[in-house]
C-alpha positions as YAML, in Angstrom:
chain: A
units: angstrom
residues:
- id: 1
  name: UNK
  ca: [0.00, 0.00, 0.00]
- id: 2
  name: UNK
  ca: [2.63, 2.37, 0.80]
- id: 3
  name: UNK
  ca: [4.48, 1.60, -2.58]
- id: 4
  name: UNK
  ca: [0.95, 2.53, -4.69]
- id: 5
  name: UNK
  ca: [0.84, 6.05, -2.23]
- id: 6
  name: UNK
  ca: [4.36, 6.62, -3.14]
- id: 7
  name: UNK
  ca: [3.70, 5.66, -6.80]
- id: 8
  name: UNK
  ca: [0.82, 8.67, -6.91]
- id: 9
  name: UNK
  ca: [2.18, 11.06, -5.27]
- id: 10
  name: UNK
  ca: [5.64, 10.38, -7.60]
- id: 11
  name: UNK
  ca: [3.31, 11.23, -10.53]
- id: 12
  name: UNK
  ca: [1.69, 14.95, -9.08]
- id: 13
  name: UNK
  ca: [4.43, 16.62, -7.79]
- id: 14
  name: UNK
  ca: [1.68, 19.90, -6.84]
- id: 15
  name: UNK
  ca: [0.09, 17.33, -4.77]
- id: 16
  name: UNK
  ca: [0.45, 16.22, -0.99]
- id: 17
  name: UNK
  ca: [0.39, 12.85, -0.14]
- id: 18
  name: UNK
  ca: [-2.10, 12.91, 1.86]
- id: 19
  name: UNK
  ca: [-5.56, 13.38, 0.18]
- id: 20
  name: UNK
  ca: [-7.59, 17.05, 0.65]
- id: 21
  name: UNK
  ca: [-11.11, 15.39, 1.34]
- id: 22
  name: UNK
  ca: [-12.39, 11.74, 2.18]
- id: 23
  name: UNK
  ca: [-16.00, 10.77, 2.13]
- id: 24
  name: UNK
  ca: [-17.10, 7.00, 2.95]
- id: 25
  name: UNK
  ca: [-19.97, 7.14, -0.06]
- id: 26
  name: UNK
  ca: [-22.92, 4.33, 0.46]
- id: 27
  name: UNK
  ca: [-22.84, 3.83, -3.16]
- id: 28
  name: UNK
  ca: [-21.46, 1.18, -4.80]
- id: 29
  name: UNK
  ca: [-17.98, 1.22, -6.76]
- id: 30
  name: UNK
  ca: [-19.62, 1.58, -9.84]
- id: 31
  name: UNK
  ca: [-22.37, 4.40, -8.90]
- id: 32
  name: UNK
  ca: [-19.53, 6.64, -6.94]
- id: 33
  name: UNK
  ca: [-17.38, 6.42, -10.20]
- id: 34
  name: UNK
  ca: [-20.35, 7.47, -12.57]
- id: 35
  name: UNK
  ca: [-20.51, 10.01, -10.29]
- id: 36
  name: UNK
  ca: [-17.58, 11.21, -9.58]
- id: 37
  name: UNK
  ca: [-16.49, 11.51, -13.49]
- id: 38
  name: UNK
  ca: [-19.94, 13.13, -14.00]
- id: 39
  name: UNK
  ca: [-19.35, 15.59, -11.17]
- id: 40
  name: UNK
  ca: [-15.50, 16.49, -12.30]
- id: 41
  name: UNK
  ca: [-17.08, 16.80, -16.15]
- id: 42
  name: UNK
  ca: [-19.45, 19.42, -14.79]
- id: 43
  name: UNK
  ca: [-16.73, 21.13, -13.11]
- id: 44
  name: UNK
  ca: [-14.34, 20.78, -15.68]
- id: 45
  name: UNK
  ca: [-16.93, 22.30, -18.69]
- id: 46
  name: UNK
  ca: [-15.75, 25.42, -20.22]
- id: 47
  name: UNK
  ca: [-18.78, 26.73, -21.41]
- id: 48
  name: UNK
  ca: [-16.26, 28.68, -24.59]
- id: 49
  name: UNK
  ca: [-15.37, 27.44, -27.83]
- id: 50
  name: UNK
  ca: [-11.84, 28.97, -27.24]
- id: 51
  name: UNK
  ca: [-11.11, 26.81, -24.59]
- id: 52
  name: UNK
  ca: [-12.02, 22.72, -24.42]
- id: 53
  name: UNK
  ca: [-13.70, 20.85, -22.02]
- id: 54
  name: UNK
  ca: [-11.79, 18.84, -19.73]
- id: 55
  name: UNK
  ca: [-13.46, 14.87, -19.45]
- id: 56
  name: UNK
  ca: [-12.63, 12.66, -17.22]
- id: 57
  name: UNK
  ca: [-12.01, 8.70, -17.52]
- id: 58
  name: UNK
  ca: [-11.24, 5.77, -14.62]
- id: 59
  name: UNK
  ca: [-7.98, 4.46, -14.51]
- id: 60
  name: UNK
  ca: [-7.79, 0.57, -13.44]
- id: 61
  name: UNK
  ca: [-5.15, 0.41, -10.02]
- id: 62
  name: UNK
  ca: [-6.79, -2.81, -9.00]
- id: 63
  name: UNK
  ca: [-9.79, -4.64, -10.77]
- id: 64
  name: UNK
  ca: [-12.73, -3.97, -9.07]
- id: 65
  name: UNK
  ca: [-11.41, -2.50, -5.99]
- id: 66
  name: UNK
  ca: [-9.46, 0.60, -6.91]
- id: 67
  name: UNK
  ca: [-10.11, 3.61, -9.40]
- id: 68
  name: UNK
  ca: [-8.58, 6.61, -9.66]
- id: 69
  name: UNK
  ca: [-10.38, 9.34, -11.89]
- id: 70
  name: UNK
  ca: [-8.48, 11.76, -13.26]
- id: 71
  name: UNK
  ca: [-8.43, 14.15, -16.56]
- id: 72
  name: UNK
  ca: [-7.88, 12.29, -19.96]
- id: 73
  name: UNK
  ca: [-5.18, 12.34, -21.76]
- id: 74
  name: UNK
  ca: [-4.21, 15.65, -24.05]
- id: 75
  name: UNK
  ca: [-5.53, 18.14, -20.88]
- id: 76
  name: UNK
  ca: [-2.93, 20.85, -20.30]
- id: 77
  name: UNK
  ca: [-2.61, 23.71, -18.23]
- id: 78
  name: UNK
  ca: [-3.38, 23.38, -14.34]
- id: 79
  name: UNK
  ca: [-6.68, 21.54, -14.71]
- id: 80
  name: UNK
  ca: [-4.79, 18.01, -14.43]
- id: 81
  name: UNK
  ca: [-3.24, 18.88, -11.27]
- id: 82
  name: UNK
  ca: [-6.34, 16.83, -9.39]
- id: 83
  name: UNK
  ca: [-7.69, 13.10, -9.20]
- id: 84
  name: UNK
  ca: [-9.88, 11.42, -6.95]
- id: 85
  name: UNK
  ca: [-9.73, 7.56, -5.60]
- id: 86
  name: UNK
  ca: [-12.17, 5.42, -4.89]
- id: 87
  name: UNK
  ca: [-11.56, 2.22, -3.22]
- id: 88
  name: UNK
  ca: [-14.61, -0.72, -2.22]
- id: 89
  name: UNK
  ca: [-14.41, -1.01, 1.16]
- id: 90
  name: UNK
  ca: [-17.25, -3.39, 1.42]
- id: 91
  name: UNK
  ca: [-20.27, -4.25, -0.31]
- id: 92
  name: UNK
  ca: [-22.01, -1.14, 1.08]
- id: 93
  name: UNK
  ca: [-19.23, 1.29, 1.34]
- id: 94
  name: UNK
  ca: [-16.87, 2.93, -0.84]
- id: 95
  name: UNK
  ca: [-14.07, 5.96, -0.20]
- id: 96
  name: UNK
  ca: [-13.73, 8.36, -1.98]
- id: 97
  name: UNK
  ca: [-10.55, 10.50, -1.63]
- id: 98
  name: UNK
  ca: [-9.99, 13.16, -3.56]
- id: 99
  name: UNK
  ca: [-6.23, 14.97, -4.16]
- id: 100
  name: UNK
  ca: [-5.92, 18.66, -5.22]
- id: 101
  name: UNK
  ca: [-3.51, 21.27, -5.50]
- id: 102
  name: UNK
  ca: [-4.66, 24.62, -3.33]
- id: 103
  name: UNK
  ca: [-5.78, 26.38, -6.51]
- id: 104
  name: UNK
  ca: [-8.73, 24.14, -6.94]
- id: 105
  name: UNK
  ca: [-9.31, 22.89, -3.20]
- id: 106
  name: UNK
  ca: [-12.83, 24.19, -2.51]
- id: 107
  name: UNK
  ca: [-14.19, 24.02, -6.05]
- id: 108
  name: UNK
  ca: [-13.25, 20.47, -6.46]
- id: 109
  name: UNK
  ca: [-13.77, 19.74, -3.33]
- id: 110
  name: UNK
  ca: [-18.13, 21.32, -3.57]
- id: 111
  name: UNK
  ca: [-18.23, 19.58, -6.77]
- id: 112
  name: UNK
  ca: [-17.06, 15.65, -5.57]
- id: 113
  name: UNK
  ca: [-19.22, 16.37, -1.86]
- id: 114
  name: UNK
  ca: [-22.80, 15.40, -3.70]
- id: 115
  name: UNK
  ca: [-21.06, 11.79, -4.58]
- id: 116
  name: UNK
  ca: [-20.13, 11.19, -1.25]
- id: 117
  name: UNK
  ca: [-23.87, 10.67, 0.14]
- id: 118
  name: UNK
  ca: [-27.06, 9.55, -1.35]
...
């Protein structure tokens, strides 16, 4: 476990290792992951033609136990400095943790809350 927290945090140097919020969601894996990508699409939504959308996509860390959601691939500029993990705890609960640079603390962290209850 410490090797996969060391892994992460190797890969967002903005970020501390230690994640910025932690809710223990009722949903199930798959419902706080729909969730939590359509929550981070809403935030990440430009509204401009000028600048993109960011969309967001599960990564696999372990099969059906661990998911981190992050930005896709191609995003630039400071909107990839975030990701959230969710991990099954048991049938009934899953944590979500989400990881943030300062910059987008509050916002990210208003936008993820909804997914953490039902």
């Amino acid at each position: 476990m410490l090797l996969l927290a060391a892994a992460c945090a190797g890969n967002h140097p903005d970020l501390d290792a230690s994640p910025n919020r932690v809710w223990a969601s009722p949903r199930s894996l798959a419902d706080a992951r729909a969730c939590v990508i359509r929550a981070l699409d809403d935030f990440g939504r430009s509204g401009s033609v000028q600048a993109p959308s960011v969309t967001h996509a599960a990564e696999t860390v372990e099969s059906g136990r661990i998911y981190e959601v992050r930005p896709e691939a191609g995003v630039s500029g400071n909107s990839g400095n975030y990701y959230a993990r969710l991990e099954k705890i048991d049938d009934h609960i899953t944590r979500i943790s989400l990881f943030t640079e300062p910059t987008w603390r509050s916002k990210l962290i208003r936008a993820v809350k909804p997914c953490g209850s039902r």
